[in-house]
C-alpha positions in Angstrom: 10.6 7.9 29.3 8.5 5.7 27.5 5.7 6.5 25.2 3.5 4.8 22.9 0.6 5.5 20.5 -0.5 2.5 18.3 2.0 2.4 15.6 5.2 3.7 17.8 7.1 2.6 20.5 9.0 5.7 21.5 12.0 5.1 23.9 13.9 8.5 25.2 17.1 9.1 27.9 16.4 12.4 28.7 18.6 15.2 31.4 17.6 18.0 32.7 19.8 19.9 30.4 18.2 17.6 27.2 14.4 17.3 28.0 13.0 20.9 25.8 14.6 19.4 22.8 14.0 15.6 23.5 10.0 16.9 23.9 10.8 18.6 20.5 11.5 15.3 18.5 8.9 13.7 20.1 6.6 15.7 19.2 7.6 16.0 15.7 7.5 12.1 15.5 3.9 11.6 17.1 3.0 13.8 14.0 4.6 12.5 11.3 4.1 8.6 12.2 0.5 8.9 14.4 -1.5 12.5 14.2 -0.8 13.9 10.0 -3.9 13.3 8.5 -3.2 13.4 4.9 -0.7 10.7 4.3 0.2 8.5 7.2 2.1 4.9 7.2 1.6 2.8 9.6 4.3 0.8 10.8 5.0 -1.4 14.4 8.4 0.2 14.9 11.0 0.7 17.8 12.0 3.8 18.2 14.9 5.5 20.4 15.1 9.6 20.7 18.1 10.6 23.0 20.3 13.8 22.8 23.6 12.8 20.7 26.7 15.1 20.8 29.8 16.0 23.6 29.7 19.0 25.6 29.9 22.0 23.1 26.7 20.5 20.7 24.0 18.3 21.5 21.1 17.6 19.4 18.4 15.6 20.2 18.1 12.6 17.4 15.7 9.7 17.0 17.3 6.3 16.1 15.7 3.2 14.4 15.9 0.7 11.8 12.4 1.1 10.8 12.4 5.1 10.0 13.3 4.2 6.5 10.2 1.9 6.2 8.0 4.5 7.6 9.4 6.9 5.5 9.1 4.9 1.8 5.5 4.2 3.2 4.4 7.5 3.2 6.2 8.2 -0.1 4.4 5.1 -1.7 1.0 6.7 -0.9 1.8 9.2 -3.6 2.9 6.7 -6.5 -0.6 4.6 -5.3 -2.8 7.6 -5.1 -4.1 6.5 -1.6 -3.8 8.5 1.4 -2.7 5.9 3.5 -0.8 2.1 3.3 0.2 0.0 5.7 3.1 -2.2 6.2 2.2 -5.9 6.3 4.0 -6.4 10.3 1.4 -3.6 10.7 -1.9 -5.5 9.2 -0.5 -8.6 11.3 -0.9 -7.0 14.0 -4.4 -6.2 13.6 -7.7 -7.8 14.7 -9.4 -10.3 12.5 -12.2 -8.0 11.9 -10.1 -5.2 11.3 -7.9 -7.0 8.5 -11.3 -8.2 6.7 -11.7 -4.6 5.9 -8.4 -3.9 4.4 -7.2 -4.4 0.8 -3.7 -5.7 -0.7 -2.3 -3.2 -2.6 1.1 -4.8 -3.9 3.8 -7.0 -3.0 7.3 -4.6 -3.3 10.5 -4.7 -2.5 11.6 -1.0 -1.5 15.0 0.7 -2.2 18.0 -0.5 -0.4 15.8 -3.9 1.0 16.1 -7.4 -0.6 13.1 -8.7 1.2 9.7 -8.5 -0.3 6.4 -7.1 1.5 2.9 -6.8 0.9 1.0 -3.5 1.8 -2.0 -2.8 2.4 -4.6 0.0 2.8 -7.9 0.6 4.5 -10.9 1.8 1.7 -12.4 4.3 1.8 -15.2 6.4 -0.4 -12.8 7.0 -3.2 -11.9 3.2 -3.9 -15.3 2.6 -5.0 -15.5 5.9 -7.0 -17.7 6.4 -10.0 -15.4 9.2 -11.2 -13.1 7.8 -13.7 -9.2 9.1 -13.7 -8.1 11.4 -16.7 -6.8 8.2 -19.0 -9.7 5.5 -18.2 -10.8 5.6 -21.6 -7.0 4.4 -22.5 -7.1 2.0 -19.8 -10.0 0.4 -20.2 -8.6 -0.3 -24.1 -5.4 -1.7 -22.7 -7.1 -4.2 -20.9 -9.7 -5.6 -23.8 -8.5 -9.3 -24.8 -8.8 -10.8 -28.0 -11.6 -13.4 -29.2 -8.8 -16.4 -28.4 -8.5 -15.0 -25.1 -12.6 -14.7 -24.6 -13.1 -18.4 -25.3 -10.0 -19.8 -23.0 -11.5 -17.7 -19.9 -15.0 -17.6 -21.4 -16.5 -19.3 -17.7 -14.1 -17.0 -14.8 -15.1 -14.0 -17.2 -18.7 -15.3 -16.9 -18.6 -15.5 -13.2 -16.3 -12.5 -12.4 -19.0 -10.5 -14.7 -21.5 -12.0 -12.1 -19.6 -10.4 -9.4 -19.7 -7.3 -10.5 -23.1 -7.4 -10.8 -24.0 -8.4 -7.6 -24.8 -5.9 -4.7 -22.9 -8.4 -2.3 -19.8 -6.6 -1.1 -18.4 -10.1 -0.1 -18.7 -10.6 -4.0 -16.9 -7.6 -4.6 -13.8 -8.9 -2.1 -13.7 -11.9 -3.5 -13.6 -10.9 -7.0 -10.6 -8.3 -5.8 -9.2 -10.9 -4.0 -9.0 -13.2 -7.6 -7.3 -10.1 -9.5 -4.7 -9.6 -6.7 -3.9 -13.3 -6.5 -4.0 -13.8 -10.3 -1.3 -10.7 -10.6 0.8 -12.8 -7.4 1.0 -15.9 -9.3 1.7 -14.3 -12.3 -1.8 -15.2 -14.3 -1.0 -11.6 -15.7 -3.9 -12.6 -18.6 -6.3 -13.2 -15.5 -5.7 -10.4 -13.5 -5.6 -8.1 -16.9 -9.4 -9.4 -17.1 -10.5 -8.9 -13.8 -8.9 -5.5 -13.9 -10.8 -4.1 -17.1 -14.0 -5.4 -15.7 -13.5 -3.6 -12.1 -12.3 -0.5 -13.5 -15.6 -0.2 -15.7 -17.4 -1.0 -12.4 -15.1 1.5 -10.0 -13.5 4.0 -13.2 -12.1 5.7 -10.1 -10.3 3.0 -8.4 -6.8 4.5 -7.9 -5.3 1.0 -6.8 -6.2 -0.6 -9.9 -5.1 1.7 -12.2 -1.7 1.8 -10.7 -1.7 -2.1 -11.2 -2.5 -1.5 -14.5 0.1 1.0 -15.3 2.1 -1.6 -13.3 1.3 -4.4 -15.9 1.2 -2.5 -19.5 5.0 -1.6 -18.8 5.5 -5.8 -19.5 2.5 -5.3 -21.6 1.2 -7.4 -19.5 3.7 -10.5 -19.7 5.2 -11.6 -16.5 8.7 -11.5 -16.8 10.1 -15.1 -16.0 12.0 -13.6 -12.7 9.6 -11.5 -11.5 9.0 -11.5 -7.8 7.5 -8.1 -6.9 6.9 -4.7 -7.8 10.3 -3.0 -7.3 9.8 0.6 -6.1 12.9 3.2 -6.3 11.4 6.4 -5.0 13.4 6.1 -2.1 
């Protein structure tokens, strides 16, 4: 049998003695990787279900490389505050028009890979929140510069101020689009700017405050062999 919803391929060998508890495990999977509302990970994946054991004990397992992935995903929405992320073979796979509405969130390297990725996440209402987090007060101080700092970036603070202001959501993109590239190329003094003027424009942007949190562990120097964000909760 051969199933498939948009984010799962679901292969299964199946007997007549094995189908109730193949059904099981596919059913369990279309929830956890396509139907589970509160935090979901999207992930292009291949995925084989087929009853493994001998005679006296079978079980009916699901087999893939890309379990794990989904599985730190979902995880990751909880250290990002976000209810959903998606991997970036996921957001390739997307239309054009779908992937203008998305946001990077980070480029990480999970537990037990060596490869980096980006991940992403679809807004919603609570990105552009005007309800500030518990500690915005502290983070908005974190990110303040100094009066060397203001006359160095005096003209991108200028413009990225004129941003903010605008009622242009492309304006808004493409001032996001400078703090994630600034924190990329490791202009952490850029994307520290950017970041304390969006969070006094959105105090309730959960992304940006976990990039803060992010940066003020370096206090917000880029170590000279940093690549990515390196998460260990699984």
């Amino acid at each position: 049998m051969h199933l498939t919803t948009p984010s799962v391929s679901i292969y299964t060998t199946t007997t007549s003695g094995q189908s109730r508890e193949v059904r099981a495990i596919q059913a369990i999977v279309l929830d956890i990787f396509h139907i589970n509302d509160n935090f979901i990970s999207p992930s292009f994946l291949l995925l084989f279900i087929a009853a493994i054991g001998s005679k006296v004990k079978i079980d009916a397992s699901y087999l893939s490389p890309h379990v794990n992935m989904a599985s730190r995903l979902e995880a990751a929405t909880k250290q990002y505050r976000v209810p959903l992320l998606m991997s970036e073979a996921f957001f390739t796979g997307l239309s054009g028009h779908v992937q203008s509405t998305c946001r990077r969130v980070d480029r990480v390297i999970f537990k037990g890979s060596t490869d980096p990725i980006q991940i992403y996440h679809v807004p919603g209402a609570s990105d552009w929140s005007n309800n500030p987090v518990s500690n915005h007060s502290e983070l908005v101080a974190m990110t303040s510069w100094d009066e060397d700092t203001e006359n160095d970036y005096r003209g991108l603070i200028r413009d990225a101020q004129s941003k903010i202001d605008s009622d242009n959501e492309i304006s808004h993109r493409d001032l996001y689009d400078g703090l994630m590239n600034a924190y990329l190329d490791k202009d952490w003094t850029m994307c520290k700017i950017y970041s304390h003027l969006w969070i006094k424009k959105w105090p309730g942007d959960r992304i940006v405050v976990a990039l803060i949190e992010e940066l003020s562990r370096h206090n917000f120097i880029c170590p000279d062999d940093w690549q990515c964000h390196k998460l260990t909760e699984k």
